[in-house]
N, C-alpha and C positions, 0 to 999 in steps of 0.2 A: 785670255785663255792660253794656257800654256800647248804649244806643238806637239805632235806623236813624236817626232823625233828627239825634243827635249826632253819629256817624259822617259822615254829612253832611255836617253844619254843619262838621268838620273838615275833608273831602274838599274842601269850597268853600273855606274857611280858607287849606290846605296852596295847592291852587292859587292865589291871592292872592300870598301870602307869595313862591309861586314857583311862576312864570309857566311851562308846558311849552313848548317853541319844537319844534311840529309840525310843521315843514317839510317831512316827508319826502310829507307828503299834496298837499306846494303843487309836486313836483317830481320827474321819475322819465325815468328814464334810456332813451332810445327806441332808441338803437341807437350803435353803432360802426362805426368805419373806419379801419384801422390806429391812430393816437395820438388819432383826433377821436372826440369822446363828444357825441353828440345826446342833446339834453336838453329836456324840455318842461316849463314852469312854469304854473304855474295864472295865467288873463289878470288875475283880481284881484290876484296879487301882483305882474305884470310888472315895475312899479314898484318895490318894496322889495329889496335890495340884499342883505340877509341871507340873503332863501331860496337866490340866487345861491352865497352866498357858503358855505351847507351844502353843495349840492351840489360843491362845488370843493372840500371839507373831508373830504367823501366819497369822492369819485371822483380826485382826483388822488393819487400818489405821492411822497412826499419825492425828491428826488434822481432824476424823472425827469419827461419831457417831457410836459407835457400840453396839450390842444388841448380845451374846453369850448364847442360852441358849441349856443346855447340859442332856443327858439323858445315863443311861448305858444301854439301850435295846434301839434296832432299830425298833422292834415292837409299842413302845411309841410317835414316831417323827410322830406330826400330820399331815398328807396329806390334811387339808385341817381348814379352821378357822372357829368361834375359835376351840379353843381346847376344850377339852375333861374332865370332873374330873378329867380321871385315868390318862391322858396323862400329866396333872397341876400336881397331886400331885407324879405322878413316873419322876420329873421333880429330878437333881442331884444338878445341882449349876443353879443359876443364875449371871448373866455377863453384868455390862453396863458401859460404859464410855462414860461419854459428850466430845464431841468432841474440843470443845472451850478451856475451865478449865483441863480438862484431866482429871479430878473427875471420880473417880471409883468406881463402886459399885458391890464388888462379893460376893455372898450369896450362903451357903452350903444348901441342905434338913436337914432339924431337925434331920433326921435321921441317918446323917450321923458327925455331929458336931452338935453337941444338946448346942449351948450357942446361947441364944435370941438373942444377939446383932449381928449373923453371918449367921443365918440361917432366912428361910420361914417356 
């Protein structure tokens, strides 16, 4: 029988070797509105591209339209339409792909990748 500590020392090992990509704790789903999917990302990863990019992995449909749009406060997810200035402009990314074409369109806050061709 193998040791607590070798068990371990594997458990640390195995993660090393291979890295778990946890995302689903950096991001979770606040609500819906016909095709649009409110989405809240944890404010430490606002920045990283990937957690975005599970939740889109998650949440959208091959072969149909989806609308992701994502905020890093839960306080910001409108409860009711339209939206808000603060609620528009404390907005992180936006997210859409035509369902047909598969054409995608993901758009950072200026604030957070300040290049006009990527951001609102």
């Amino acid at each position: 029988m193998i040791s607590f500590s070798c068990r371990v020392f594997y458990l640390i090992l195995l993660y090393l070797i291979f890295p778990l990509k946890l995302y689903a704790q950096d991001w979770h789903l606040a609500g819906t509105r016909g095709i649009m999917n409110f989405v809240v990302v944890s404010k430490e990863r606002e920045a990283d591209k990937d957690v975005y990019l599970e939740a889109i992995q998650s949440i959208c449909k091959v072969g149909e339209n989806c609308k992701i749009i994502f905020w890093a406060s839960a306080d910001h997810v409108p409860t009711s339409w339209p939206m808000t200035d603060a609620q528009r402009e404390s907005r992180v990314v936006d997210y859409f792909k035509e369902g047909n074409s598969e054409e995608e369109k993901f758009l950072w806050n200026c604030r957070i990748v300040n290049d006009p061709s990527q951001c609102f």
